[in-house]
N, C-alpha and C positions, 0 to 999 in steps of 0.2 A: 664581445669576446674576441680576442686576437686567434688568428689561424696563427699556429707560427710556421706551418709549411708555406703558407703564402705567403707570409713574411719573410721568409729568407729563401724565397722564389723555388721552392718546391712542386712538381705538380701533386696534388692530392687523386686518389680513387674514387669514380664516383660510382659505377654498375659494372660491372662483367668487363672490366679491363679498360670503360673509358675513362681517360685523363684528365685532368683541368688544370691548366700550365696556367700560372700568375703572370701577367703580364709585367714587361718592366717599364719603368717610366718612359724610358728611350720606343717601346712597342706605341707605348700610349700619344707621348706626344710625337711620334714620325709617323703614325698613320690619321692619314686624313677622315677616315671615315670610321675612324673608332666611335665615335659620338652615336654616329648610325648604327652602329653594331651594338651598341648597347641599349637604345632604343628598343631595339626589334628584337635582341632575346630573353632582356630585364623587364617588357611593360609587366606590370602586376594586373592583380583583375582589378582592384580602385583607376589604376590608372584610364580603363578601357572606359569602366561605368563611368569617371568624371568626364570623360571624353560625350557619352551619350549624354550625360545628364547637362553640359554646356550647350548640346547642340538641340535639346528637348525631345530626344530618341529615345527615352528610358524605359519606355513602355515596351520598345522592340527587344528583340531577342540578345540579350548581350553576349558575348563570345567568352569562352575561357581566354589565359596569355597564348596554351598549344594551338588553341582554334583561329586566334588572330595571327597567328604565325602561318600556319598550313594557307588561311586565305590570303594573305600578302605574298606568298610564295607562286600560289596558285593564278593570282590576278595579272601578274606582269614578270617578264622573263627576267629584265633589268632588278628586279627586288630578289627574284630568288637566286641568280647568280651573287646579290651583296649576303643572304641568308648564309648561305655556302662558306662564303669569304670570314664571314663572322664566325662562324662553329668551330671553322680552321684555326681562325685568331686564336680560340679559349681550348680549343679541344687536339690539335695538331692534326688532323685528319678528315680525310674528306668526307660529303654524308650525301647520302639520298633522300628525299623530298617526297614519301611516296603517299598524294594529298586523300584519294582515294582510300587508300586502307589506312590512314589516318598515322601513320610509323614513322620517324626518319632512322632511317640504317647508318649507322656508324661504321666508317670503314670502306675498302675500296670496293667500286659492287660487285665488279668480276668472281673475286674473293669471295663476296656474299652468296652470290648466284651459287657458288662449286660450294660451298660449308651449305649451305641450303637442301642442294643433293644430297649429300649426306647425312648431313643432322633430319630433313625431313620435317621440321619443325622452325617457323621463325622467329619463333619466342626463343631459342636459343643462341639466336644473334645478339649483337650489342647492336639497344633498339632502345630510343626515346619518344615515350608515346605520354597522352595525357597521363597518365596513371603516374609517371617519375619524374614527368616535366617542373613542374613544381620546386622539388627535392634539387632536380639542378639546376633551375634560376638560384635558389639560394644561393648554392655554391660558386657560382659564377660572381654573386652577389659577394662573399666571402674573396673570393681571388681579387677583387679590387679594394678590397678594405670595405664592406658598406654593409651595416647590419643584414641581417636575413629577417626575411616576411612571415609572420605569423599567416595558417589558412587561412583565408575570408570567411565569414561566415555566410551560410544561404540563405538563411532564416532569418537575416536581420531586417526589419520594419522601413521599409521602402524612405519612407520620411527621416528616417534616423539617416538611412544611407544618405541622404540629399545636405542634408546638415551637415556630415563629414566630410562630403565632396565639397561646399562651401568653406569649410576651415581648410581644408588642403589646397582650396587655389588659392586661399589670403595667404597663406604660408608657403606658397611658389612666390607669390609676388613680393613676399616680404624677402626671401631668402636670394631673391636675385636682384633687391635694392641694399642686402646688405651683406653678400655672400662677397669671397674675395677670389680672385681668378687663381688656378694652378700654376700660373709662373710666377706670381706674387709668392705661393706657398712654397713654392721651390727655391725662391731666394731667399723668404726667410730662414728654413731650416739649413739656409750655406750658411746663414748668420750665426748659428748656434752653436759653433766648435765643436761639434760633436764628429768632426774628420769629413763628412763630406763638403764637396763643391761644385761648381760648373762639371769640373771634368770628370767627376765619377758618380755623382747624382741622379743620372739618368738608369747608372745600372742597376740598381736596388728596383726591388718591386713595387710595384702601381699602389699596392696593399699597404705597404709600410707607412707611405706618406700622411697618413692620417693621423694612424699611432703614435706618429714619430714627434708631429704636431703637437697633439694636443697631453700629450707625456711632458714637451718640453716647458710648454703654459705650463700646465700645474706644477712644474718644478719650477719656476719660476715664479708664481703664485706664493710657493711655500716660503719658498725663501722671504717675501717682500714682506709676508707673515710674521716669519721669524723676525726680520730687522723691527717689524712697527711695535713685537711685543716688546723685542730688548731695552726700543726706544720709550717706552711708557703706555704703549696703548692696551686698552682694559681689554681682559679676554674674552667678553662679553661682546665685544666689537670686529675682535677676529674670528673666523670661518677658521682655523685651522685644522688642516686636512693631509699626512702624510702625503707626499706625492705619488707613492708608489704603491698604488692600489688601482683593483680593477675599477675601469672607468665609467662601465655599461650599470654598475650598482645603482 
């Protein structure tokens, strides 16, 4: 399903007044460490357990994505100052890290400290803890174009989990022998006439580029459809499929 706030570089609401700015192409490809940054605030809980489960740790305690966050933050000064930098990127604002009471604080802390007096309560801050972390990986997940995560289940049969972690690294391996790079895809859609190019491509959102993709395939698709029916071929042998229909169906 298409955001279309991210799509036409909206920020969306995510809790008590924090933001989540789509990034635009030019955010994406001019920072170096965007890669990192989505790294460290997208991993999912699959991603952590195939992590355990490659290295034969499975048995050990596995961490939630807020748990492995809080201990990356907490282990080296260098990661939690990239932490900071990353939240900024997606959320425009700066946060507190606080590993202890398990919280990060959104917003400046001075500002927090004095609404604290006040309010007397810090649940009435803008506060991302395990309980909504989740809720905004999706969104973060949405601000770049990229489905959102169903919950994991807890319950699911250890051996089942290990067979799914096995079909998801054949399927990293497969998709990074046959996956095509983002400046490939940014050329092509110059190729598409659909009015962008080099010099204005960059400013459209991070989010769009996918839609924009695989919208112009299938219209492209239809068409080649259309010509093979006109040309004699049985309908039995086309797939034909409106182009302009939801794609996640």
């Amino acid at each position: 399903m298409i955001n279309e706030r991210f799509f036409l570089k909206f920020p969306e609401e995510f809790q008590k007044g924090i933001l989540v700015y789509p990034p635009s192409v030019n955010d994406v490809v001019g920072n170096k460490e965007f890669n990192s940054y989505r790294q460290l605030l997208l991993i999912s809980q699959e991603d952590i357990e195939d992590r355990y489960i490659e290295k034969h740790r499975e048995d050990e305690y596995i961490p939630t994505p807020f748990e492995f966050l809080l201990s990356s933050a907490y282990s080296d000064e260098r990661i939690l100052q990239l932490i900071k930098r990353a939240f900024y990127f997606f959320i425009k604002e700066d946060v507190t890290i606080l590993v202890e009471q398990k919280i990060i604080l959104v917003g400046n802390l001075q500002e927090n400290l004095d609404k604290l007096k006040e309010l007397q309560d810090i649940n009435k801050l803008k506060i991302i803890n395990e309980e909504n972390y989740f809720a905004f990986q999706n969104l973060l997940r949405q601000s770049l174009g990229e489905k959102e995560l169903e919950p994991p289940n807890p319950n699911e049969h250890p051996k089942i989990k290990k067979m799914k972690a096995k079909a998801r690294y054949r399927d990293r391996i497969k998709a990074k022998q046959n996956g095509i790079t983002l400046g490939v895809t940014l050329a092509s859609i110059c190729c598409m006439r659909i009015g962008l190019t080099p010099l204005n491509i960059g400013e459209i959102s991070y989010a769009a580029i996918s839609p924009l993709m695989r919208y112009c395939q299938e219209q492209e698709k239809y068409n080649i459809d259309i010509q093979s029916l006109l040309a004699g071929a049985k309908k039995k042998d086309v797939n034909l499929k409106y182009w302009i229909r939801n794609l996640d169906d």
